[in-house]
N, CA, C and O atoms as a GROMACS GRO file, in nm:
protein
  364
    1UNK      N    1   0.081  -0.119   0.000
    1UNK     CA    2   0.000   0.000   0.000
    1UNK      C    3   0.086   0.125   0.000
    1UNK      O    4   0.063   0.221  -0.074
    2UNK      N    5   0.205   0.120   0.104
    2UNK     CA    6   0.316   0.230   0.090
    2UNK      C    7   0.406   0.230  -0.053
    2UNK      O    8   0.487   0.322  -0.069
    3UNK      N    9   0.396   0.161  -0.122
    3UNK     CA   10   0.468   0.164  -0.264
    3UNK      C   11   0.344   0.229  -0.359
    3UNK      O   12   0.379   0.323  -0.430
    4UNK      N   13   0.186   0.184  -0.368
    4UNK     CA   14   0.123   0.232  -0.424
    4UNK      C   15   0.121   0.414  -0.471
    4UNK      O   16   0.126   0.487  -0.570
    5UNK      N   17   0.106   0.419  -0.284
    5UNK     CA   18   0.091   0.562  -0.268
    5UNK      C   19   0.193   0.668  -0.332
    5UNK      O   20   0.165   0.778  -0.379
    6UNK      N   21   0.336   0.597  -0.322
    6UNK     CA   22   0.439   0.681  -0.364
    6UNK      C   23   0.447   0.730  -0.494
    6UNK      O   24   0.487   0.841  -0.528
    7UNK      N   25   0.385   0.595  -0.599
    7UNK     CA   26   0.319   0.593  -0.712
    7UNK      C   27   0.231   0.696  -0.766
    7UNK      O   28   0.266   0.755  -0.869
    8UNK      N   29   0.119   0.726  -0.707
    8UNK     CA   30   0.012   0.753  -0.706
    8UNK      C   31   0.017   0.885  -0.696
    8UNK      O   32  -0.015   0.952  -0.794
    9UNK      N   33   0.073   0.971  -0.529
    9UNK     CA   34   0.082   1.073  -0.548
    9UNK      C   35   0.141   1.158  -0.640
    9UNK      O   36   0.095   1.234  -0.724
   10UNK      N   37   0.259   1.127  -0.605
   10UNK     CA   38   0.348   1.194  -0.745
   10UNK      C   39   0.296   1.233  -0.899
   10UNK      O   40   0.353   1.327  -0.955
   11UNK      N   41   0.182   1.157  -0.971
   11UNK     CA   42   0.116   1.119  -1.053
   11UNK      C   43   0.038   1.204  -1.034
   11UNK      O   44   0.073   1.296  -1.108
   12UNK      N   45  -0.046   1.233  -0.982
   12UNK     CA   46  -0.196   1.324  -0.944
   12UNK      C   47  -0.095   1.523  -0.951
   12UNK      O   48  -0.112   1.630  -1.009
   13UNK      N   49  -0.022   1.478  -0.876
   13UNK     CA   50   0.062   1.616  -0.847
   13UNK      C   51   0.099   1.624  -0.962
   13UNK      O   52   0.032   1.715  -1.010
   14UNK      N   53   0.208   1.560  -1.086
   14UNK     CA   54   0.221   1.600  -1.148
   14UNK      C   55   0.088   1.668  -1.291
   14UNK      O   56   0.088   1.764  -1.369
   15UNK      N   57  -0.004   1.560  -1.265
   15UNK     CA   58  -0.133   1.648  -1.331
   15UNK      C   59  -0.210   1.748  -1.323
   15UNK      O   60  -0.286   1.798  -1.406
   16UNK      N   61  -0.186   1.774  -1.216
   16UNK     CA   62  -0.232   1.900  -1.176
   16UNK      C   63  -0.137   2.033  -1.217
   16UNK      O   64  -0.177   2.141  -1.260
   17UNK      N   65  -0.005   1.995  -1.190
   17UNK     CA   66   0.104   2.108  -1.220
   17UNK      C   67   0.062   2.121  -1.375
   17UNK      O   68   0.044   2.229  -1.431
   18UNK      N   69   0.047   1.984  -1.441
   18UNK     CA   70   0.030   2.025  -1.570
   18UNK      C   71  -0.077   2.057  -1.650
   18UNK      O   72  -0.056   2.051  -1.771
   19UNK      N   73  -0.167   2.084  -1.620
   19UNK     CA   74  -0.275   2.115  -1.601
   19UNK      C   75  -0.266   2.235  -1.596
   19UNK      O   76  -0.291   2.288  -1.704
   20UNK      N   77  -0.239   2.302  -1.515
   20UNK     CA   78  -0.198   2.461  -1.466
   20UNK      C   79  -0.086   2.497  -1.569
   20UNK      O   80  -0.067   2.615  -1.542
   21UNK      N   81  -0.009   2.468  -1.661
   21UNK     CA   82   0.101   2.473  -1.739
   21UNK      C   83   0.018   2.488  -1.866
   21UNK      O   84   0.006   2.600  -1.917
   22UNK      N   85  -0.029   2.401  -1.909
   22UNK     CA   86  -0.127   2.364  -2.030
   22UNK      C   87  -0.201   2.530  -2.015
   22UNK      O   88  -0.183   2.612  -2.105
   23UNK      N   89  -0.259   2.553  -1.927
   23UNK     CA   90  -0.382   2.657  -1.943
   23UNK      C   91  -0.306   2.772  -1.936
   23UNK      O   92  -0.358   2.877  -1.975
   24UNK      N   93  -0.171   2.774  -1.886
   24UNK     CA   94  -0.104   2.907  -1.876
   24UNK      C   95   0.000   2.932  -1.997
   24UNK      O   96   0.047   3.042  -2.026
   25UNK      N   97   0.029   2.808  -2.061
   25UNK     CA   98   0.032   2.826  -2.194
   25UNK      C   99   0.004   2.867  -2.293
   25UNK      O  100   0.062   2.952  -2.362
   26UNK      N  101  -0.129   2.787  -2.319
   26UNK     CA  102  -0.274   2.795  -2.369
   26UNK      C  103  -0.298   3.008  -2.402
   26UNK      O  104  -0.333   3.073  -2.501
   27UNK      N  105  -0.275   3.029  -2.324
   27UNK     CA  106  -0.359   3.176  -2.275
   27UNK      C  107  -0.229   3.226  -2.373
   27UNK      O  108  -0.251   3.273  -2.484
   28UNK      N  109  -0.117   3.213  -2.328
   28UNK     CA  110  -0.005   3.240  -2.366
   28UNK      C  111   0.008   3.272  -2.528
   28UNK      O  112   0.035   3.377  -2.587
   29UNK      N  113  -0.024   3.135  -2.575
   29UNK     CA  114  -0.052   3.109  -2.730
   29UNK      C  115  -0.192   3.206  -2.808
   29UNK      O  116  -0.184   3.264  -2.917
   30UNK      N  117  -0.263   3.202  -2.755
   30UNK     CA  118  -0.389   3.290  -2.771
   30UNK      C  119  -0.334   3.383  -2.798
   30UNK      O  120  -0.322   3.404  -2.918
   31UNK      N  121  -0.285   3.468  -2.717
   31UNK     CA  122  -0.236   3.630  -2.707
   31UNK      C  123  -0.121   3.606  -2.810
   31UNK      O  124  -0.121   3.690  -2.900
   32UNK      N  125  -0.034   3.520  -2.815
   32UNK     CA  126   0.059   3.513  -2.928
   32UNK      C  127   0.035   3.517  -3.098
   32UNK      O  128   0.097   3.573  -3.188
   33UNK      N  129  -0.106   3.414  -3.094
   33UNK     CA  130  -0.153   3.432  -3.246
   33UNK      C  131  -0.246   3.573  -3.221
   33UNK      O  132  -0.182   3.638  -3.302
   34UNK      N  133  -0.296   3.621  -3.196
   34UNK     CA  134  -0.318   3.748  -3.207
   34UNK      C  135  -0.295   3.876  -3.255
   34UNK      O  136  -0.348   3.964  -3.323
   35UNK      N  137  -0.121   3.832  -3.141
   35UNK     CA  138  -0.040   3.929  -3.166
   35UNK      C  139   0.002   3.925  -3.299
   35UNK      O  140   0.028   4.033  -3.352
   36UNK      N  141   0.015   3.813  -3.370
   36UNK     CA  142   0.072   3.758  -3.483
   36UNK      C  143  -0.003   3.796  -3.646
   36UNK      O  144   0.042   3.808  -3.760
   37UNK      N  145  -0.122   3.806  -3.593
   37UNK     CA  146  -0.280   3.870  -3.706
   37UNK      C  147  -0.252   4.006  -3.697
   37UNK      O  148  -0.249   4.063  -3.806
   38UNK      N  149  -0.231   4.081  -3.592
   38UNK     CA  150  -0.231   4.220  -3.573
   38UNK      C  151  -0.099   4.293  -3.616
   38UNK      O  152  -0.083   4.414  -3.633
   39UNK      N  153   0.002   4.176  -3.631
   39UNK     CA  154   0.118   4.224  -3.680
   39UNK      C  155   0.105   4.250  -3.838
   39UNK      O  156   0.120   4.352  -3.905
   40UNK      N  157   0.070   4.115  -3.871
   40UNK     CA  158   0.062   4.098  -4.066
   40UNK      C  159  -0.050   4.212  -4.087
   40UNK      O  160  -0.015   4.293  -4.173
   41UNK      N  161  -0.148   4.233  -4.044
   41UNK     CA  162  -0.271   4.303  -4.082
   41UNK      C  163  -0.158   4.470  -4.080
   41UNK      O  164  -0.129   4.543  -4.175
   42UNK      N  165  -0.121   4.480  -3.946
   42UNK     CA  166  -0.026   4.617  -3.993
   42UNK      C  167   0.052   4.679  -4.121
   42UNK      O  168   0.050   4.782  -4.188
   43UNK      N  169   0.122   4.553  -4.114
   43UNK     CA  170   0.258   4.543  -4.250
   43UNK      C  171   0.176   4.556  -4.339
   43UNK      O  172   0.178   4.669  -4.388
   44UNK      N  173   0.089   4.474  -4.390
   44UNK     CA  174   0.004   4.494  -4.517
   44UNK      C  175  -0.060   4.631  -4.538
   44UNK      O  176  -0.060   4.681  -4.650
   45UNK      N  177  -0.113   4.691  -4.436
   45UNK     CA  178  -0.174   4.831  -4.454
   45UNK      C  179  -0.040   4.931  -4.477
   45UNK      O  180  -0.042   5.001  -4.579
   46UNK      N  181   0.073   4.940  -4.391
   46UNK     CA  182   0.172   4.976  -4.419
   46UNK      C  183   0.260   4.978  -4.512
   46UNK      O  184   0.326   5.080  -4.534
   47UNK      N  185   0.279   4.848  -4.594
   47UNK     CA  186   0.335   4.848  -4.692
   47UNK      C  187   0.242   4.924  -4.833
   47UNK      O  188   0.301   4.988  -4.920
   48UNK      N  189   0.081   4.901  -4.833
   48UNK     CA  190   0.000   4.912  -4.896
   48UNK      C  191   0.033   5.095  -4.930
   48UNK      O  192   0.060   5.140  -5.041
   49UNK      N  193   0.022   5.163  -4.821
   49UNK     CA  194   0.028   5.310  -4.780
   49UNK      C  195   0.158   5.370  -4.864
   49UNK      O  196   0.160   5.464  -4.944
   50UNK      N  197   0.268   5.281  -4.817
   50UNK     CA  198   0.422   5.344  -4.862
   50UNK      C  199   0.436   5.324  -5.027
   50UNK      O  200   0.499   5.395  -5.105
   51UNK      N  201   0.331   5.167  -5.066
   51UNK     CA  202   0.358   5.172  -5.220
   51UNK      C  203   0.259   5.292  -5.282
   51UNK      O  204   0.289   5.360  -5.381
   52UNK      N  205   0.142   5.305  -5.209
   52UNK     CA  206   0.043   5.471  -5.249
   52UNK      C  207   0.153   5.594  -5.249
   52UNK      O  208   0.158   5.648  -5.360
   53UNK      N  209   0.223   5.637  -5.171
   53UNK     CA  210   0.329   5.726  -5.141
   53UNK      C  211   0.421   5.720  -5.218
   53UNK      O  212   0.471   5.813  -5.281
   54UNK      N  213   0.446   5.629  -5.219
   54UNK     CA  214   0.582   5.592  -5.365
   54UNK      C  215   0.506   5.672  -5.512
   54UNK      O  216   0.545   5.777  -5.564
   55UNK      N  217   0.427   5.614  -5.541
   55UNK     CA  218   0.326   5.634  -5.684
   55UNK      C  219   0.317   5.797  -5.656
   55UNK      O  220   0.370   5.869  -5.740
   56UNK      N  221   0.249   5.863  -5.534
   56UNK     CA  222   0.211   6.012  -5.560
   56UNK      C  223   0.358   6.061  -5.554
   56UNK      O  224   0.366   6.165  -5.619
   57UNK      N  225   0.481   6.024  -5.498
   57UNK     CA  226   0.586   6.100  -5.514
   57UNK      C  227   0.661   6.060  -5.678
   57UNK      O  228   0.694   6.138  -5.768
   58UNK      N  229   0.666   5.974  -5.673
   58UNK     CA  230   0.686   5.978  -5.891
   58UNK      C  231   0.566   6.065  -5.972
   58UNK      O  232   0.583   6.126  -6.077
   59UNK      N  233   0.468   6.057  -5.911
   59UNK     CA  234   0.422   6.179  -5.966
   59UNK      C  235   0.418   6.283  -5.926
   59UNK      O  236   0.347   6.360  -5.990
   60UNK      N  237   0.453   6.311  -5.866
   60UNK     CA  238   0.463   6.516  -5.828
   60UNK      C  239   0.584   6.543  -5.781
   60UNK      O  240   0.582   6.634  -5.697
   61UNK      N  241   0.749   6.474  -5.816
   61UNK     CA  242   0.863   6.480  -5.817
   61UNK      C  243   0.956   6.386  -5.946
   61UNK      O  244   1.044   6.301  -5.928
   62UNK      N  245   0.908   6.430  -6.056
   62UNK     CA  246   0.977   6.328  -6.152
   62UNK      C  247   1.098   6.379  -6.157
   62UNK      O  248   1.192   6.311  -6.115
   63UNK      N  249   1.120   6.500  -6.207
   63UNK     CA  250   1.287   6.536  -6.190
   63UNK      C  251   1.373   6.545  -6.065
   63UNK      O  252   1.493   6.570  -6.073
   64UNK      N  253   1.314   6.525  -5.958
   64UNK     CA  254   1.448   6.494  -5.849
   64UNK      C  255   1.467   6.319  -5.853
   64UNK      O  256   1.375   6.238  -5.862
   65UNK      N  257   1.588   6.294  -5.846
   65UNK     CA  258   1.668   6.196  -5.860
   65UNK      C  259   1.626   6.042  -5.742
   65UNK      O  260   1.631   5.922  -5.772
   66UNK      N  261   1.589   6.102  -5.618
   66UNK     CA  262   1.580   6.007  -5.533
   66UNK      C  263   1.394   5.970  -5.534
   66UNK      O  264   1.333   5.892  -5.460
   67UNK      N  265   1.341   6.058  -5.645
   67UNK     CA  266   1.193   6.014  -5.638
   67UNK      C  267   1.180   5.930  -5.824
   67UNK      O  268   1.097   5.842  -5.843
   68UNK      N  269   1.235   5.958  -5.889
   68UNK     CA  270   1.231   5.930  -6.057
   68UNK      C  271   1.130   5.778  -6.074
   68UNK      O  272   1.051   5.757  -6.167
   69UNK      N  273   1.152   5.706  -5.986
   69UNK     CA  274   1.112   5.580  -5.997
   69UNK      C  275   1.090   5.566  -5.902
   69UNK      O  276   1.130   5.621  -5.799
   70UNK      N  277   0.953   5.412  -5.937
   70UNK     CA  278   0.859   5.379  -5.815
   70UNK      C  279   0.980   5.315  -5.699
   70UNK      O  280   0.997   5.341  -5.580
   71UNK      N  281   1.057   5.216  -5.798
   71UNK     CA  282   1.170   5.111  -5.644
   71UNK      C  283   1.251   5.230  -5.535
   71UNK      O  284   1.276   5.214  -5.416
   72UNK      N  285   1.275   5.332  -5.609
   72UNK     CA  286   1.395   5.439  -5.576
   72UNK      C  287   1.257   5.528  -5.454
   72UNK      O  288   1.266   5.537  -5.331
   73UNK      N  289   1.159   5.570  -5.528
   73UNK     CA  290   1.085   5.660  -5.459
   73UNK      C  291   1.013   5.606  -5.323
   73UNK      O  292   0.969   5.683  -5.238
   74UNK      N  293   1.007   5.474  -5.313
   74UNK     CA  294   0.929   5.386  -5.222
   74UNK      C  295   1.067   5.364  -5.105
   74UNK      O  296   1.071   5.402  -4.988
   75UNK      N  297   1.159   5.299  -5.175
   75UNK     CA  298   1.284   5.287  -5.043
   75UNK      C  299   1.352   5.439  -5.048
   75UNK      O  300   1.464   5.410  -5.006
   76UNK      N  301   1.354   5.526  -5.063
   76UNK     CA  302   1.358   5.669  -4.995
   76UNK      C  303   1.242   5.664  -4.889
   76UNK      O  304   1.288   5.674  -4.775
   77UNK      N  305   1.109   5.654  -4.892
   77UNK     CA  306   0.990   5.699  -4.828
   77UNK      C  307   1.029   5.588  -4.777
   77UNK      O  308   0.955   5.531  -4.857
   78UNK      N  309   1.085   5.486  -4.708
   78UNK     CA  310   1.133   5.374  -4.617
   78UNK      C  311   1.185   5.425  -4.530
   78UNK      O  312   1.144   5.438  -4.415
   79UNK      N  313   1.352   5.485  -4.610
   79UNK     CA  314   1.422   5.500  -4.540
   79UNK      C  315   1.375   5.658  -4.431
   79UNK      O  316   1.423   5.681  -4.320
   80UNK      N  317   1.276   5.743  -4.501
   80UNK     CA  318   1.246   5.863  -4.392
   80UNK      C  319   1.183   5.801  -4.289
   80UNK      O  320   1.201   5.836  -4.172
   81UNK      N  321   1.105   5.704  -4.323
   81UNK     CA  322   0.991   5.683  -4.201
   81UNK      C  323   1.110   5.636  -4.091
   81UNK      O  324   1.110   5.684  -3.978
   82UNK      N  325   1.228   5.524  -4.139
   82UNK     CA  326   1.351   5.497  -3.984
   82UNK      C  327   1.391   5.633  -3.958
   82UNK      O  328   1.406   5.670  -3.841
   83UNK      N  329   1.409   5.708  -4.051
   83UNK     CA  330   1.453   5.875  -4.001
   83UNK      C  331   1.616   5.824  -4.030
   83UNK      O  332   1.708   5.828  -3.948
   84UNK      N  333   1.621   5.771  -4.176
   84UNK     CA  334   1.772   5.774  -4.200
   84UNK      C  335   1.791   5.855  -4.350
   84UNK      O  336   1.796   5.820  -4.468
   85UNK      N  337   1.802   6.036  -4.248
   85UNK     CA  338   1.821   6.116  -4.369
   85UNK      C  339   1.924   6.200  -4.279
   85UNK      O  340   1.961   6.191  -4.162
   86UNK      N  341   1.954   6.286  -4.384
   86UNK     CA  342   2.013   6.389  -4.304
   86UNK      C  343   1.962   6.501  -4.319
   86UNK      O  344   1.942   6.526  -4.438
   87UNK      N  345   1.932   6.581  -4.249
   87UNK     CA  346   1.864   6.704  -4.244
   87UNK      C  347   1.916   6.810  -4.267
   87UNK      O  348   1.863   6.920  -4.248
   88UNK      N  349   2.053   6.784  -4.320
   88UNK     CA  350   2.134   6.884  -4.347
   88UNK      C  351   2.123   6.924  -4.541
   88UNK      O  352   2.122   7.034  -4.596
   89UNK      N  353   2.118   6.797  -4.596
   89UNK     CA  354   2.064   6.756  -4.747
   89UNK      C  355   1.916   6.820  -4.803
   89UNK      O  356   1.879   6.880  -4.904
   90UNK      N  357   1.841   6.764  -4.649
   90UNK     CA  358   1.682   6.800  -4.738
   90UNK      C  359   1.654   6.968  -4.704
   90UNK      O  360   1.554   7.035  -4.730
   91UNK      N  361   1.768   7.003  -4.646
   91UNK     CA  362   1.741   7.180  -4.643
   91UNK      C  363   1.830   7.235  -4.734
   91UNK      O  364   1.834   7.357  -4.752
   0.00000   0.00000   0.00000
């Protein structure tokens, strides 16, 4: 009966710990794919916006050099949004 028990408890305890692991996981993962929808749904509106921005700056800057084209005019409007310009250039 004392060998059972030693068995036994250990067993129940560990289901329970895991149990409590599973659901605190669980919750974990939830909030993770979430976070994960709310990320892509961003980028897509974002990227969507910067390729709109690209297009109106080839059109209402064809002769400056860093707007001439959509690839050129879109990674300029990239690189302002990190704020990797110099402010000494665009004045």
């Amino acid at each position: 009966m004392m060998i059972l028990s030693f068995i036994v408890v250990p067993i129940a305890i560990l289901r329970l710990i895991n149990l409590k692991l599973i659901s605190l996981f669980g919750q974990m993962f939830a909030v993770l794919e979430r976070l994960v929808e709310e990320v892509i749904t961003f980028a897509i509106f974002f990227m969507a916006q910067l390729f709109l921005f690209g297009i109106i700056a080839v059109v209402l800057f064809p002769d400056s050099p860093d707007f001439n084209m959509l690839s050129t005019s879109c990674f300029n409007l990239f690189r302002i949004v990190l704020q990797d310009f110099s402010i000494d250039e665009v004045l």
